[in-house]
C-alpha positions, 0 to 999 in steps of 0.5 A: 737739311732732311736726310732720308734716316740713312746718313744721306741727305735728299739734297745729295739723292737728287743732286746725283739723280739730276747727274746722271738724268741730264747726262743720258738725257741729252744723248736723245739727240743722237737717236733722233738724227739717227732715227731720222736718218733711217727714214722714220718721220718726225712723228714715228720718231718721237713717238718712239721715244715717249712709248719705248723709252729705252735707248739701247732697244731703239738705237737697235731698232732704226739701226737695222731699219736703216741697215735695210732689215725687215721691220718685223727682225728689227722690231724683235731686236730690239724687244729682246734687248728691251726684256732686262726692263721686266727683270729690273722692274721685279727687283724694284718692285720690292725696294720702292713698294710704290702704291698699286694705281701708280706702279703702271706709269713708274713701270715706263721709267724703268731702265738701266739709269734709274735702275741703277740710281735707284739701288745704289740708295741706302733706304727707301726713301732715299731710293723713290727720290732717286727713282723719281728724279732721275725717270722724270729728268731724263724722260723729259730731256729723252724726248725733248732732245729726240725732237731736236735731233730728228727736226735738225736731221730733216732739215740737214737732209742726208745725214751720212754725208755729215757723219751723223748716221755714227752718232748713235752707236757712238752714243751706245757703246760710250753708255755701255762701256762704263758698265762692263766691270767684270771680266765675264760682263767684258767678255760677254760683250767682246763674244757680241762684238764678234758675232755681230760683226762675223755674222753681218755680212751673210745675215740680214740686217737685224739677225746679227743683233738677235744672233749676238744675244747668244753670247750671254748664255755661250760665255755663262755656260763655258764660265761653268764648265770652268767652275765644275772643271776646277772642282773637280781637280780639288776633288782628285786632289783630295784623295 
């Protein structure tokens, strides 16, 4: 069995690449009985999975259009919560030194799940099989499951009166929650939950979302007046 010089072998790189790809793959269903649910066609919906392809940004946006948002408030939701791609392409960049004429077509596959396969290889090879099989597995699943989900959704009719219209920020938050290991990622999301919420019965569909992008920063920033505040106690216990 080949290993990739590391220790690991590819069998072992792809078993787990297919892992997590089948596993988030599947969850397109649920963005397209939601997206459906929201009023966009078949076509927009499938559409927007094989062009976007990121699911946090395109539950947010058929999210506030279903809420009512204007298209353009929904559309910048979901761009700034798209924007954390560009910083994980800068890093894979590096790892995978993929050939220039093919860096344009992997730059579609990279989000959360094949960002984080992706690093956690031991060697470059290892890390390009990751990056490969789980892009292609899920994209594939991504957008076969969207067209299922959107097709059982319009022939369903109004998916509020079965329940669906949740299924998408179930889907969401159950993809989020394995990732808050810190206690500054934990309270960062608690801080969003609040102002969205807080801020969802003034604003307009779709603000909520662009105002809960604060808490990053708010929470970062208090984290570092925390720091500088305990130093300082060091300092005037030394003298």
């Amino acid at each position: 069995m080949r290993t990739d010089g590391g220790g690991k072998p590819d069998a072992a790189v792809v078993r787990d690449a297919l892992g997590v790809g089948v596993a988030v793959g599947l969850s397109g269903f649920a963005f397209g009985v939601t997206s459906a649910g929201s009023g966009l066609t078949v076509l927009q919906t499938c559409v927007l999975s094989l062009l976007v392809f990121t699911g946090a940004s395109q539950f947010a946006l058929v999210g506030a259009l279903a809420a009512g948002g204007n298209p353009f408030t929904a559309a910048a939701g979901a761009f700034f919560l798209g924007v954390r791609n560009a910083f994980y392409g800068l890093r894979l960049s590096q790892l995978l030194a993929l050939p220039r004429a093919v860096r344009p077509l992997a730059a579609q596959w990279v989000i959360d799940e094949t960002t984080a396969v992706t690093l956690a290889q031991p060697t470059r090879r290892a890390a390009r099989i990751g990056f490969t099989v789980t892009g292609l597995t899920l994209y594939t699943l991504w957008n076969l499951t969207t067209l299922l989900g959107a097709l059982g959704a319009e022939a369903l009719g109004d998916t509020r009166a079965w329940g669906l219209d949740a299924a998408g920020p179930a889907v969401f938050l159950a993809l989020l929650a394995p990732m808050l290991k810190t206690a500054t990622e934990r309270a960062v999301a608690a801080l969003a939950v609040l102002l969205g919420l807080g801020l969802l019965p003034v604003l307009p569909a779709g603000v909520p979302v662009l105002a809960a992008g604060l808490a990053a920063p708010a929470v970062l920033y208090l984290k570092g007046r925390r720091g500088d505040g305990a130093r300082d106690d060091v300092r005037e216990g030394d003298r």
